[in-house]
C-alpha positions as CSV (number, residue, x, y, z in Angstrom):
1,X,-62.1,126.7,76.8
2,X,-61.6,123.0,77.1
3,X,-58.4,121.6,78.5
4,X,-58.1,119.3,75.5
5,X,-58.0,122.9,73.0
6,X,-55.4,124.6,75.7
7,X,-53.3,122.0,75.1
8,X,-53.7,121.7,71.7
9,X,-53.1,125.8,71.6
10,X,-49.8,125.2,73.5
11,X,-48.9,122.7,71.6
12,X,-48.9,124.5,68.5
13,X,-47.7,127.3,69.3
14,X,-44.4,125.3,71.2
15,X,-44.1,123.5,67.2
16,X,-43.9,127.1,65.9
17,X,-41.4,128.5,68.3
18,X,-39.3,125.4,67.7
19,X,-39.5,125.9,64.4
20,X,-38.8,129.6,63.9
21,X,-36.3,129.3,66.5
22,X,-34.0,126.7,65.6
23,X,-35.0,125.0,61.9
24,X,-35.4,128.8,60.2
25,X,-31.3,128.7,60.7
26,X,-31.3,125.8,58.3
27,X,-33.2,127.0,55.6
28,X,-31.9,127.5,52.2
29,X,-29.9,130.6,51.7
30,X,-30.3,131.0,47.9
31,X,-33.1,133.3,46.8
32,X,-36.3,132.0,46.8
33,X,-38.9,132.0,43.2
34,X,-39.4,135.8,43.3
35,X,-35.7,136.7,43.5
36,X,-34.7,134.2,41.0
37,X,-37.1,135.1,38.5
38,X,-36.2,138.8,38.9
39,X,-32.3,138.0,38.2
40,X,-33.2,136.5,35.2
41,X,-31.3,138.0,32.4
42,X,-28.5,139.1,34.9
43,X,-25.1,137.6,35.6
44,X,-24.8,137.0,39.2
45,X,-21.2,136.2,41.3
46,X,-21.0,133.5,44.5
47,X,-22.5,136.2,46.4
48,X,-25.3,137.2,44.3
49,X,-24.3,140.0,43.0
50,X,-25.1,141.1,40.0
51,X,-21.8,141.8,37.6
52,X,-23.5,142.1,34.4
53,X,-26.5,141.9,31.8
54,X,-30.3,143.5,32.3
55,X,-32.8,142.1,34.8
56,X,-35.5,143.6,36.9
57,X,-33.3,143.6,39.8
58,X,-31.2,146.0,38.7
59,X,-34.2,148.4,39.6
60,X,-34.3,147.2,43.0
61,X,-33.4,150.1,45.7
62,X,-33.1,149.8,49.7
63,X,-35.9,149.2,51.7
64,X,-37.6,152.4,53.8
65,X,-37.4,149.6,56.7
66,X,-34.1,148.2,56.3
67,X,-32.4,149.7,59.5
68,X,-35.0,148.2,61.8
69,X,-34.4,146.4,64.2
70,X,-35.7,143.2,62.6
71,X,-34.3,143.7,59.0
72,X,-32.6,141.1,56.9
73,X,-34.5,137.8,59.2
74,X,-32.4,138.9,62.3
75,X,-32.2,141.0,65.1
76,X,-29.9,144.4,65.1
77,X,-27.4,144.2,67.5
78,X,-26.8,140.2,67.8
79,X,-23.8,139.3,66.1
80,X,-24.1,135.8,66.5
81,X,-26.5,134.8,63.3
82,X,-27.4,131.7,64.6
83,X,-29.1,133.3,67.7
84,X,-30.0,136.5,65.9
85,X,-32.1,134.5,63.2
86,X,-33.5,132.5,65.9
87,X,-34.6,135.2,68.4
88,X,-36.1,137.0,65.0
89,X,-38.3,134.0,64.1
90,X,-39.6,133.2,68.2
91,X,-40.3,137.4,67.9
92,X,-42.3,136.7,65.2
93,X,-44.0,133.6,66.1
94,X,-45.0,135.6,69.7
95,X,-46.2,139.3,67.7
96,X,-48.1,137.3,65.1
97,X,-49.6,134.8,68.0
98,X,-50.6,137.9,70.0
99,X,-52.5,139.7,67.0
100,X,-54.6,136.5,66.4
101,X,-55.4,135.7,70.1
102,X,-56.0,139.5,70.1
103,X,-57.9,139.4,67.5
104,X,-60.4,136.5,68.5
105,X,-60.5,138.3,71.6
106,X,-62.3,140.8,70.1
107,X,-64.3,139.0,67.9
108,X,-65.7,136.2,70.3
109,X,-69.1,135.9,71.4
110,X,-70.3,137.7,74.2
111,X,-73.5,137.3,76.5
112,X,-75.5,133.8,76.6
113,X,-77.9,132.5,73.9
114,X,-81.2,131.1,75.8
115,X,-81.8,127.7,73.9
116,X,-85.0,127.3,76.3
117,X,-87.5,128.1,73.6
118,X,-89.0,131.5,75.3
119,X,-87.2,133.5,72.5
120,X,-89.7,134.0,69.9
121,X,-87.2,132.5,67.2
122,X,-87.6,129.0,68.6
123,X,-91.3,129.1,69.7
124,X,-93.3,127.1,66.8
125,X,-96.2,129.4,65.6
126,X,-98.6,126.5,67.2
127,X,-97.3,126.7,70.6
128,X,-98.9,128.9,73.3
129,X,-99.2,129.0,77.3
130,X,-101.6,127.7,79.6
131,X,-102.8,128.8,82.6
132,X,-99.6,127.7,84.6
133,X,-97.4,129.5,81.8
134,X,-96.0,125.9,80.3
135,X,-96.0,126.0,76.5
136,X,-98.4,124.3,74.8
137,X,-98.8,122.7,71.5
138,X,-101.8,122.8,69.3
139,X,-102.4,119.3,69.7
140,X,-101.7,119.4,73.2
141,X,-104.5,122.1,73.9
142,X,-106.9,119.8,72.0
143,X,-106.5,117.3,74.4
144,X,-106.5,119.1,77.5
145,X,-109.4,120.8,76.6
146,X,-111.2,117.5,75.4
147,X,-110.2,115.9,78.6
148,X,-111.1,118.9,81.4
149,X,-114.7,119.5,79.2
């Protein structure tokens, strides 16, 4: 790879970790579309909980995931929210940055493609080889042969 596209890559992926890492902690804390929409119908208190009428969210149980130990946009064990939604987002910025290099990895192109012309995909169906074994047009042979005879 280029130098210009490593630091392009590591530019990138600095912007992300900056941004999960310190702007995530700044991000709205009222629910987003989907949890609005679902309260619809419901009376809610300051701390969104719902006191009374009927709403789709009523329905909503615990999560089988919600004791791991990156639950809830933070990390178990970090009392200090500001560090442990931080840490959570740079966690997530590295995993997900890991799959996709990972992931091109496996998926990049391996071996050489010969752009030479002796692969019979980019040979024209007039060219052949003389003698010496250079390719030779159609047009080519014609005057070789009309010159040499």
């Amino acid at each position: 790879m280029k130098n210009r596209s490593w630091a392009f890559l590591a530019g990138g992926l600095l912007v992300a970790l900056l941004l999960a890492g310190v702007v995530s902690n700044y991000a709205s804390s009222h629910p987003d579309g989907l949890d609005s929409s679902l309260l619809k119908g419901c009376t809610v208190d300051a701390d969104d909980n719902i006191v009374g009428g009927s709403c789709p969210a009523q329905q909503a149980r615990e999560h089988e995931l919600g004791d791991s130990p990156l639950a809830d946009y933070g990390v178990r064990g970090i009392e200090n929210s500001f560090v442990s939604t931080g840490l959570s987002g740079v966690l997530g910025v590295l995993v997900t940055f890991a799959i996709g290099v990972g992931g091109f990895w496996l998926l990049r192109r391996r071996g050489t493609t010969s752009t030479t012309g002796d692969g019979p995909a980019t040979r024209d169906a007039s060219t052949t080889t003389d003698a010496t074994g250079d390719a030779v047009t159609a047009s080519d042979a014609g005057h070789r042969t009309g010159a040499a005879g």
